[in-house]
VEXGUGU-716689 format. One record per atom (N, C-alpha, C): x, y, z. Coordinates in steps of 0.05 Angstrom, whole numbers, plus 5000, padded with zeros to 4 digits. Example, Ala and Ser with C-alpha at 12.3 -4.5 7.8 and 13.67 -1.06 7.14 Angstrom:
<nodes>
526448865156524649105156526449345156525749555142527349795143525850015157
</nodes>
This chain:
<nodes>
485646875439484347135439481747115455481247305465478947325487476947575478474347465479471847605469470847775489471747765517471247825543473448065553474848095526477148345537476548545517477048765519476549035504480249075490480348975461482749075445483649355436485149485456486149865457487849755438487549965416489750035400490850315401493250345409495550555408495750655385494950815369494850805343493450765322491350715327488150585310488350775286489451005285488851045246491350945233493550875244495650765224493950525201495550505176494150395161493850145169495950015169495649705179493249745206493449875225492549815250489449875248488750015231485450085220484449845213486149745198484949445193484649265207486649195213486049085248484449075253483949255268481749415283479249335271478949385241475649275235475648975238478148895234477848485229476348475254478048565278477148425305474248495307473548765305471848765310469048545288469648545258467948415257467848095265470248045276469947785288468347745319466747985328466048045354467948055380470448255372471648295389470848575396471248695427471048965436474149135431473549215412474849405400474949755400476749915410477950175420479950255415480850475412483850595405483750915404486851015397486951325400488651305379489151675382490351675354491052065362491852205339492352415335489152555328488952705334486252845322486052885297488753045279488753055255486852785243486052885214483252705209485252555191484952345181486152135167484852025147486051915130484251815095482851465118484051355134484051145152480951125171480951385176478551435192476151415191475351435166471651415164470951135169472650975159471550635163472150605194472550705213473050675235470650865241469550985244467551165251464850965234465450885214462450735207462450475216464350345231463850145243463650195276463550545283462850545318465050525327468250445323468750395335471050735353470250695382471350915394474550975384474851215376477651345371477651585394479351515412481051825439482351885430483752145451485752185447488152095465490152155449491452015474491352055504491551935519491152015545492051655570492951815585494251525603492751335617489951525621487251435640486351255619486351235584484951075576485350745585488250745596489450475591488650335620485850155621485250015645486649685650485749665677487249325678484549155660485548955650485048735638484648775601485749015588485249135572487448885560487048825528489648795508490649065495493149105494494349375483494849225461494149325440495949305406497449565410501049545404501649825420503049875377502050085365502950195342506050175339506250135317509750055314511250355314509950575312511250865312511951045341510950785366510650895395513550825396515250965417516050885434515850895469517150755482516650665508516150915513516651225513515451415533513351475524511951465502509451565495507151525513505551645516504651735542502651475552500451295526499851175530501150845539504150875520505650675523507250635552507250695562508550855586506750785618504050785607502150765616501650415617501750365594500750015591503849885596505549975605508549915603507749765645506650065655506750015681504749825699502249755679501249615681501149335678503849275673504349025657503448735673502648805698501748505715499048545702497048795693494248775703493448795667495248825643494048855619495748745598495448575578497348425563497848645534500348715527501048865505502748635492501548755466501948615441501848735418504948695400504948895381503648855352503448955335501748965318502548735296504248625294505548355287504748145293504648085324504147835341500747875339499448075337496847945327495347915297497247965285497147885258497347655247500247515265500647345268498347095283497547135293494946915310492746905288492147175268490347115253490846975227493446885227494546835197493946495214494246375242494546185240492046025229489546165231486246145233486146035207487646155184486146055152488145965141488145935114490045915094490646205083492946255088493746565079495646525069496246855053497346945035498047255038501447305046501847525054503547575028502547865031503248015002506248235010508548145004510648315010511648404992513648634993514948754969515849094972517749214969517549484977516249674963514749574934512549744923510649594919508249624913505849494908504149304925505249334949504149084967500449174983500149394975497449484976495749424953496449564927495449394907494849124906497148944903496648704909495148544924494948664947493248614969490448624964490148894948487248894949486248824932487748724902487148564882486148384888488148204904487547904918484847884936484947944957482348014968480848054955479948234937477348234921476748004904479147864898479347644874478347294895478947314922478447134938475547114946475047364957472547424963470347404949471447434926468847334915468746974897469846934912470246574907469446464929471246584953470346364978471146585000469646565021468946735042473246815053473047025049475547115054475747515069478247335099478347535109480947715098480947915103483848105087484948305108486948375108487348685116489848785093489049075088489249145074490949425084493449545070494049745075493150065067490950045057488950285057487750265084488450135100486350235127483450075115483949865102480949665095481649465112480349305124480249075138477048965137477148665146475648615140474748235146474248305167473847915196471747735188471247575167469147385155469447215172466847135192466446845198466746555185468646445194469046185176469946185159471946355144473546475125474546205112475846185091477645905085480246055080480246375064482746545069483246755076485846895083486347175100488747195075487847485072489447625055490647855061493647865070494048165086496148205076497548495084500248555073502948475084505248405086507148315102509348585101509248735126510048905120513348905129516249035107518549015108519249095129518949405135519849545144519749505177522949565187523349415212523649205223523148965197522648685191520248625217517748835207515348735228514348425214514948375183514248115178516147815187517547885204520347695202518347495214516747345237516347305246513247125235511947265213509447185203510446845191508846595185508646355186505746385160505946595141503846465116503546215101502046075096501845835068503545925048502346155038503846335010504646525018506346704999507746954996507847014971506747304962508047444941509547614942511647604934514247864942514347914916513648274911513148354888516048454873516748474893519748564895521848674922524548704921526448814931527349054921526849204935529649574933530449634960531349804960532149914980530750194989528450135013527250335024527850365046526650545064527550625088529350625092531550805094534150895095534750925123532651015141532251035172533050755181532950615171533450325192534950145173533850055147536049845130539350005127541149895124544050005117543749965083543149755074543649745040541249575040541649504998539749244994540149054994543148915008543348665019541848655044542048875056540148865089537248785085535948905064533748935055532348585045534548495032534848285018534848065041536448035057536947865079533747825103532648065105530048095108527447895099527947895070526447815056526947605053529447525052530047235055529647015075530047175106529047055125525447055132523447205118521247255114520846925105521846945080520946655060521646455076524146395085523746155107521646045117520146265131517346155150514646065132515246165097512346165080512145795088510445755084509445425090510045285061507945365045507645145025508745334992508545614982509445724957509345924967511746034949512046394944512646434919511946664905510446804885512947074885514747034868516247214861516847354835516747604834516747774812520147694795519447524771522247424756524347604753524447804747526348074741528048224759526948064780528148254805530548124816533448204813534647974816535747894838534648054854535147944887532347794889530347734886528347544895529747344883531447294854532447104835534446944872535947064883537446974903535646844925533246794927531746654949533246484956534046404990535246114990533345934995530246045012529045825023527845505007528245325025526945105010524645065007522445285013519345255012519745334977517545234958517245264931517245504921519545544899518945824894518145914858515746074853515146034831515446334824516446364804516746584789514646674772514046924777511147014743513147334738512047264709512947544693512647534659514547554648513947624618515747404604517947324614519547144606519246804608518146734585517546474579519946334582522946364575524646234585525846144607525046384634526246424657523446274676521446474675519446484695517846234686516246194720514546044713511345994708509846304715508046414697508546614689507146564672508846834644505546924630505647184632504047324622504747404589503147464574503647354538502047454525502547614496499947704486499147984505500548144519499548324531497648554513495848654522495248894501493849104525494949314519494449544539492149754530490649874531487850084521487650284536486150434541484150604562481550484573482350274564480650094589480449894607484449894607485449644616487249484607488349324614489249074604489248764593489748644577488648414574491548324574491347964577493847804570493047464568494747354559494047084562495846944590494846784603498046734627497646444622500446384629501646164621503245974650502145744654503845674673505745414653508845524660510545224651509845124624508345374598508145254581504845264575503845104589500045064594498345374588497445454576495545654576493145574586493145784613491245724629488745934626488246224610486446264587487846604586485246744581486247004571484147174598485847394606485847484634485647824618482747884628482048224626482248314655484448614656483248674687483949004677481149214698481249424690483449644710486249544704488149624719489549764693492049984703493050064681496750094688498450124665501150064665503049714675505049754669505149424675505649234701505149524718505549354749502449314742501049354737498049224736497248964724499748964706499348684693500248424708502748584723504648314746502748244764501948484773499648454804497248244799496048204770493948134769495847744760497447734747498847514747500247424777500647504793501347374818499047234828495947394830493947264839492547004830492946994798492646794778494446574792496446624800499546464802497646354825497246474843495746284875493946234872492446284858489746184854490145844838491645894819491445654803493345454821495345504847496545394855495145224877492945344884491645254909488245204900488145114864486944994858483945094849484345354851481645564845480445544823477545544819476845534787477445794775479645814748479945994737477946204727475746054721474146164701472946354721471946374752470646524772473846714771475846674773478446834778477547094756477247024724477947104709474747444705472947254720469547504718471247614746472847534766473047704785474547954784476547864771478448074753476848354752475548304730473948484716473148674734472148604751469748734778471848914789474248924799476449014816476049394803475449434835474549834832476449904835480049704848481349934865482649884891484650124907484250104933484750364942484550504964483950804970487450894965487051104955490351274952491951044932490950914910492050734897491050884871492151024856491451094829488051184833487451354846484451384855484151614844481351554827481151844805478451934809478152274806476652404809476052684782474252674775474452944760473453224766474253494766472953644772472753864749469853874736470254064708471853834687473953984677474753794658477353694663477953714694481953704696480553394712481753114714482452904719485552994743483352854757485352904787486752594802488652584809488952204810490352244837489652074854490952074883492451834891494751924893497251594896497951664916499251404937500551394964503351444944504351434933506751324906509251544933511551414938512051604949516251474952515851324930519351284916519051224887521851274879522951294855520551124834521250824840520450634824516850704824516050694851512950754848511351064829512151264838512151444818513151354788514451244769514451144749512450994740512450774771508950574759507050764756506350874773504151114769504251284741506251464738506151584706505851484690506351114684506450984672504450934666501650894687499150794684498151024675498851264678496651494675496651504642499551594628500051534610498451344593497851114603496050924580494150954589492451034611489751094605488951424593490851634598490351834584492151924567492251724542495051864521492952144512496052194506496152564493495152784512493852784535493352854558495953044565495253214573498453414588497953244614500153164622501453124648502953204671500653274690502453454721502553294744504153374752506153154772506253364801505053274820504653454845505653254862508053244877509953074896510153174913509853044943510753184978512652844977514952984973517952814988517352725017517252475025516952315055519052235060520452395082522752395102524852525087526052625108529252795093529952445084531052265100532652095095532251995065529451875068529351785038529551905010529052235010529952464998532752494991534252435009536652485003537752204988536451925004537851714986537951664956535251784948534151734919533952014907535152204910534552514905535252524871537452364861536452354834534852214820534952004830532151704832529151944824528852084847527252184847525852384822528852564812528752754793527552554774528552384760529452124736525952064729524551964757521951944754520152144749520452314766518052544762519152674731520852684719521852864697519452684677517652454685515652304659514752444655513452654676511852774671511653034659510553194648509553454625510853694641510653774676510753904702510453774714512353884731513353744773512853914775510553954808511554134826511654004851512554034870513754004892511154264921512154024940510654144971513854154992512654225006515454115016515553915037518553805048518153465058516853445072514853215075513653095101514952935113516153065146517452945162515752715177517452555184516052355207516752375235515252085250514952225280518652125287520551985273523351935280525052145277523252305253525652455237524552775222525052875242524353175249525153345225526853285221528453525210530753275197531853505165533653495153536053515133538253505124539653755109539753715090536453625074535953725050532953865046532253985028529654095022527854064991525854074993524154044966526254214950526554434950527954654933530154484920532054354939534154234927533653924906531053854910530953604896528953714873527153954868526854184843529454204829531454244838533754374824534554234808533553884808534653614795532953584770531153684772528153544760528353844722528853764708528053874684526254024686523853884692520554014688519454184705521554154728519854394751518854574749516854574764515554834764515055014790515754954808516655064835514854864855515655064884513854914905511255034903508854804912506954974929506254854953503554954959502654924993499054894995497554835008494954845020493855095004496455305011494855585026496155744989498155534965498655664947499255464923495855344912495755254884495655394862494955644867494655784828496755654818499755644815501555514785499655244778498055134794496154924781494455034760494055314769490855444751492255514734494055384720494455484684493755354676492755084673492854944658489954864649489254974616486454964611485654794585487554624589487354374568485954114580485254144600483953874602486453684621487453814646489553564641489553494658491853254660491753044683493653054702491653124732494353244750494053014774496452974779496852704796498352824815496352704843498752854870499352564879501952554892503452274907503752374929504252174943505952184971504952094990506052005013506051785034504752105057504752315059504452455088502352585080501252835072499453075080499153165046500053055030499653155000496553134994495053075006491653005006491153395013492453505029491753795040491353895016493753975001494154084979492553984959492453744949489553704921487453784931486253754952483353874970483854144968485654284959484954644961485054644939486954514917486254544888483754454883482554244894479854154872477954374883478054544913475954664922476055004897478055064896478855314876477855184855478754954838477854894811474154904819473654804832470854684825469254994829470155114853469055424857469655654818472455654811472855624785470455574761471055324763467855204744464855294743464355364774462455434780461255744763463255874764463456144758463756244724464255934720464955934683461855824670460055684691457855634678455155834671
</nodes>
């Protein structure tokens, strides 16, 4: 890598590529990119670190530039197209292969799995960081380039098998399902993915016990299981006890109680997440006791169970945007606000995956008190499709219809105090931003 070239990113608010973007730059690289104008949850940390966001345009792409070209371009996109024809005078490189160069720099730990691999990520990272100088990237669009680092903590991402190719120390694979319907055929495809992923891990991987396609790993790098089962797994979390203020447990490696672990996370993907980190930490020799105050400290990561109140309604913002993740989510809200009424505000991401899980989908949201529904957020592959919000309402018990930006009142009934959670992977941020602006205008008017 060269300090003397200016790194264009194609794409600079995608989540992964925001991060990016801050590592290099705090490693003192010259750092630039474009993007859609639409404003992004991705964007402000890119604006408070300076760094230039265009628009697209073909003139940006000069000779001697590096292109990081976004994994959502294809070859005609206007900029790609551009750095395509320049290919004697500017080196492109996709957002993998330089992920890859930074993983060779430390001892890392890529966090895979088709739910939770953001969480996890940012668990870890905070739990590193404050032990020993550690760089991360993070799928909130956090990143983050420490000089002299000893580790890099980033996400390994499935989809497309952009991780096939990554060479980590460790791996936590939180799990296997079957996502993206756009490109996997089944969850043997999915599975085979993940299998060839672990090949490359170097020295351990960190697998969620229950899952029984991770149970199928073939690779011969070490594979350690954490979960709840003292007979099967090989750290085992024990003594769990759940509150409104968190979790506690005792974890156990092979028997050994290694002590009792507080973290202010809620439901029981919060409990696995915080036991995978314990699992590498104690594997690669960390003092527990700094693991165990780090815990504690953990605020979070953006669009991860992110709560806000306005007046007296508790507002919670999740990326949550399949079957299984929406369940973790209700699940956590649930134990930090029992007896609480529960509303469930969902924008469906892509026809395809809509239609794969369309009862998946009903099965989960029905946890909740009320569903309502936006309608699907398409992507840049997949335009259009022959199903609609209306038809995956029709499944759901609790519905309560669609809304939009421009039509929250069925929100304004509710004057109990309650807890309304919006999900989703596309534009579901539009819609809670017009509800909290009515609630809070609301409040205003009641004082």
């Amino acid at each position: 890598m060269d300090k003397n070239k200016t790194y264009y990113f194609i794409g600079i608010k995608g989540s992964g590529m925001s991060s990016l973007a801050l590592i290099l730059q705090d490693q003192g690289y010259q750092v630039a990119g474009s993007d859609i104008d639409e404003y992004t949850f991705t964007q402000k940390p890119l604006e408070q670190a300076e760094i230039p966001i265009y628009q697209f345009d073909a003139n940006n792409i000069q000779p001697g530039m590096v292109i990081i070209r976004g994994n959502a371009f294809e070859d005609d996109q206007v900029e790609v197209a551009a750095a395509l024809a320049l290919e004697d005078a500017v080196t492109v490189l996709t957002y993998p292969e330089i992920v890859e160069q930074l993983i060779q720099q430390y001892t890392s730990v890529g966090v895979a799995g088709a739910h939770g691999k953001t969480s996890t990520t940012g668990l870890l990272a905070h739990v590193l960081s404050g032990i020993s100088p550690t760089s991360y990237l993070i799928g909130d669009g956090t990143g983050k380039g420490v000089p002299d680092a000893r580790f890099f903590a980033f996400e390994a991402d499935e989809y497309r098998r952009h991780f096939k190719d990554y060479t980590p120390d460790y791996a936590i694979m939180t799990n296997i399902d079957f996502d993206h319907p756009d490109y996997y055929h089944d969850i043997n495809d999915v599975f085979d993915a993940f299998d060839d992923f672990g090949h490359n891990v170097q020295k351990g991987i960190f697998a969620w016990g229950d899952d029984p396609m991770l149970r199928k790993l073939t690779t011969d790098t070490p594979v350690y299981y954490y979960g709840v089962d003292a007979d099967k797994d090989d750290f085992v979390a024990e003594n769990i006890k759940r509150s409104t203020q968190g979790s506690s447990f005792d974890a156990y490696f092979k028997g050994e109680l290694l002590g009792n672990f507080k973290v202010p996370l809620f439901g029981k993907h919060g409990i696995l997440n915080a036991l995978a980190v314990i699992a590498v930490a104690y594997v690669e020799e960390i003092d527990l006791t700094l693991l165990q105050k780090e815990l504690m400290s953990f605020q979070g990561v953006k669009r991860r169970f992110t709560e806000k109140m306005v007046g007296d309604v508790t507002i919670i913002d999740d990326y949550a945007h399949h079957p299984s993740e929406i369940q973790a989510t209700l699940d956590a809200a649930r134990q930090k606000f029992p007896g609480r009424q529960l509303i469930a505000v969902f924008q469906p991401h892509t026809f395809s995956r809509t239609i794969a899980y369309l009862d998946e989908f009903a099965q989960s949201l029905d946890l909740a008190d009320q569903v309502y529904l936006t309608e699907i957020f398409a992507s840049a592959r997949e335009k259009q499709g022959n199903i609609s919000s209306g038809d995956l309402g029709a499944k759901i018990n609790k519905f309560g219809g669609i809304i939009s930006p421009e039509n929250v009142a069925p929100l304004m009934q509710y004057d109990q105090a309650p807890v309304v959670v919006f999900m989703g992977a596309g534009d579901v941020q539009n819609t809670e931003f017009a509800y909290e602006k009515i609630l809070a205008n609301t409040t205003m008017n009641l004082q």
